[in-house]
C-alpha positions in Angstrom: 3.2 -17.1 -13.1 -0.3 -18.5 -12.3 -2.5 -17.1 -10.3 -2.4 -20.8 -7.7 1.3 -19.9 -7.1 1.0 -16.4 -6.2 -1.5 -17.1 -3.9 0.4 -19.9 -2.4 3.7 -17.7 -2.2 1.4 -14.6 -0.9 0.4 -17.5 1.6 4.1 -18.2 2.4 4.8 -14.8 3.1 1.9 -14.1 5.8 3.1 -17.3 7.5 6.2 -15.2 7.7 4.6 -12.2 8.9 2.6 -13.6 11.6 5.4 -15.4 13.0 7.6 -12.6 12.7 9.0 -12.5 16.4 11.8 -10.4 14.8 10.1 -7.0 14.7 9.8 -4.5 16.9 6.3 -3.8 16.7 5.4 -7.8 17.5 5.7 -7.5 21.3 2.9 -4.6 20.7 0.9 -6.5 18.4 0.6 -9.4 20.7 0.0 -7.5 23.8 -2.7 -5.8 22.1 -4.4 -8.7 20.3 -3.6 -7.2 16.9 -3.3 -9.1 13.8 -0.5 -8.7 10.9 -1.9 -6.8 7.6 -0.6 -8.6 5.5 -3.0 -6.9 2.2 -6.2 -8.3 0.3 -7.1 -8.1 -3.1 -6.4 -10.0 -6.3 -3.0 -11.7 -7.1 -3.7 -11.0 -10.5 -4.1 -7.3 -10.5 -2.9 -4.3 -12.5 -3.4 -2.0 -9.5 -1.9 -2.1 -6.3 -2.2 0.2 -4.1 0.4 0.6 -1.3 -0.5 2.8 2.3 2.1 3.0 5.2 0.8 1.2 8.4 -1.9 0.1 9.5 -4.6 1.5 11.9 -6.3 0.5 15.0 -9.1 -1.2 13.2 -7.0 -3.0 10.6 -4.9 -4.4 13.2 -7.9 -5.5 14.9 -9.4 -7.2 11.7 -6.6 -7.8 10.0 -7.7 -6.0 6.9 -6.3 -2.7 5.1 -8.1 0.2 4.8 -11.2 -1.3 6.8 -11.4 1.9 8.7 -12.3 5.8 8.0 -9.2 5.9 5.8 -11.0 2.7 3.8 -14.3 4.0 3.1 -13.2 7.4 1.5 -10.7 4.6 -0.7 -13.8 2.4 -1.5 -15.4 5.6 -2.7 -12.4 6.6 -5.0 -12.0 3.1 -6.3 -16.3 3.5 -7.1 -15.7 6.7 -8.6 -13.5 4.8 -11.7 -15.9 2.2 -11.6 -13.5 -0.7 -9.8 -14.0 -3.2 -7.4 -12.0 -3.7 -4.5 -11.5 -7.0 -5.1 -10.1 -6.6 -8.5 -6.9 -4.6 -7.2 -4.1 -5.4 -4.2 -4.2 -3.5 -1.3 -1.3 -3.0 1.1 0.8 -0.9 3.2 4.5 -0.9 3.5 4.8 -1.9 7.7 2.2 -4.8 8.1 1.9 -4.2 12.1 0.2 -1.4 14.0 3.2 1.1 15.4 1.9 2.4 19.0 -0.3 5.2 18.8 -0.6 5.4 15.3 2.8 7.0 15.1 4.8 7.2 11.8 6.9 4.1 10.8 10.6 4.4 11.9 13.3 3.9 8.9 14.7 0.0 11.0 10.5 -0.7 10.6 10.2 0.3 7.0 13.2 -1.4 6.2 12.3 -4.6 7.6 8.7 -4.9 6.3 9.7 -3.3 2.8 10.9 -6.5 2.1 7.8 -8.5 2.2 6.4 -5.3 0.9 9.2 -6.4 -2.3 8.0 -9.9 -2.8 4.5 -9.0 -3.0 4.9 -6.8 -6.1 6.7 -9.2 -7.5 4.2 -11.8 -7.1 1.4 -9.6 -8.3 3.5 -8.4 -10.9 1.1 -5.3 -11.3 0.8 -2.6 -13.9 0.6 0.6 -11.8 1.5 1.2 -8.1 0.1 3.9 -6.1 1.5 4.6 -3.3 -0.7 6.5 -0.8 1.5 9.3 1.2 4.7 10.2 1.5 6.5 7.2 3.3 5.0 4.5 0.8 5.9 7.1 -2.0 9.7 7.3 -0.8 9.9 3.8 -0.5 8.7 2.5 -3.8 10.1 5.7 -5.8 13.3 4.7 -4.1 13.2 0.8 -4.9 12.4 1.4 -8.5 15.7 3.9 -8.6 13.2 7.5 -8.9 15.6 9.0 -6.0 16.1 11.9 -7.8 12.4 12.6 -9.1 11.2 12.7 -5.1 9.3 15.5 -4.5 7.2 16.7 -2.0 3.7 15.0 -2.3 2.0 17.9 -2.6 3.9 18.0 -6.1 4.2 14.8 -7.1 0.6 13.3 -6.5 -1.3 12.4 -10.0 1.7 12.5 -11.7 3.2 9.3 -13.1 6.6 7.9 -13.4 7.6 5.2 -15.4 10.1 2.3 -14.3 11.2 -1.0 -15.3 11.0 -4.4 -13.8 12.7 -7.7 -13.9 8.6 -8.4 -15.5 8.2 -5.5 -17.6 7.6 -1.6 -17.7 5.6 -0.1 -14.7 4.1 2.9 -13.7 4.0 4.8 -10.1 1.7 7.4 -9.0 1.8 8.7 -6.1 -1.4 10.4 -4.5 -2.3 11.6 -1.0 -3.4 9.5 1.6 -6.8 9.3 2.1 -6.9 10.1 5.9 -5.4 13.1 4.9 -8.8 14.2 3.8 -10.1 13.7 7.0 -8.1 16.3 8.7 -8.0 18.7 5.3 -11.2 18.4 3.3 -10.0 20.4 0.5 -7.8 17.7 -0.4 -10.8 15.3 -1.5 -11.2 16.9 -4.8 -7.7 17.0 -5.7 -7.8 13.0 -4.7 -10.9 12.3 -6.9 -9.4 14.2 -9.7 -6.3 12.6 -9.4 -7.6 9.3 -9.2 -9.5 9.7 -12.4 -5.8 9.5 -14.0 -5.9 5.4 -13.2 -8.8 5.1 -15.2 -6.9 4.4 -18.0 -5.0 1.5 -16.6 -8.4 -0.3 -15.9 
């Protein structure tokens, strides 16, 4: 697929998303003056990297990872020597929940499936989900059920699946908020991240 189509079906499926009236978490978003996050990045790329839900600054700006969360990922993503822009960035739920809380199972399900289209329109090489929820989901949808393991096992390690497209790798790894709140985990995530190096 060229890269004009997949931006014009990755435009199809925002239109989607911002007129989603269907979801729970719209009534918030519009009360609030949030915006949809839907991802950025390139349609082209080998890595995408998947979170859960947007924050309160995404869903002001309308951009992933923009906030706290965002600046420790733009210093991992420095630390291989990659550009933002050359990788896709998303999160499973595309609209704020209240408060920041977790993601219910009707929410994940409902937003997976834009979450579904988008991989297959970037067609990427490795997938990195960031925390538990995104790691459940995609180890689920590529039928890893029964390698799910706590994160605090599973991150760096990588599993191989296949796709309608061809073979594909996951590796999970710990959200990077979570070293806001646990420092100690910030080595691990540099460490593990030098494991996508070789996908580059």
């Amino acid at each position: 697929m060229d890269r004009g189509k997949k931006e014009d079906l990755m435009h199809t499926v925002k239109d989607e998303l911002v007129g989603l009236e269907a979801s729970p978490l719209y009534a918030y978003r519009i009360e609030n003056d949030n915006l949809p996050v839907v991802g950025e990045g390139d349609c082209d790329a080998n890595l995408m990297f998947v979170g859960e839900a947007p924050g309160k600054n995404e869903a002001k700006s309308g951009r992933p990872f923009c906030g706290a969360a965002g600046k420790i990922l733009d210093e991992l993503l420095s630390s291989i020597g990659i550009d933002r822009d050359l990788v896709y960035i998303t999160n499973i739920v595309k609209d704020r929940p209240p408060e920041n809380r977790d993601p219910t199972t009707e929410e994940i399900e409902l937003y997976g499936t834009f979450l579904d289209r988008q991989i297959e329109i970037i067609q990427p090489k490795v997938i990195v989900p960031l925390g538990r929820y995104a790691m459940n989901y995609i180890m689920t949808k590529f039928d890893l059920e029964d390698k799910i393991e706590p994160i605090s096992f599973a991150h760096g390690k990588e599993y191989g699946a296949k796709v309608f497209f061809e073979d594909i790798k996951i590796v999970p790894m710990y959200h990077p908020a979570a070293t806001i709140y646990n420092r100690s985990l910030g080595d691990t995530l540099f460490e593990d991240f030098m494991t996508l190096k070789k996908f580059i």
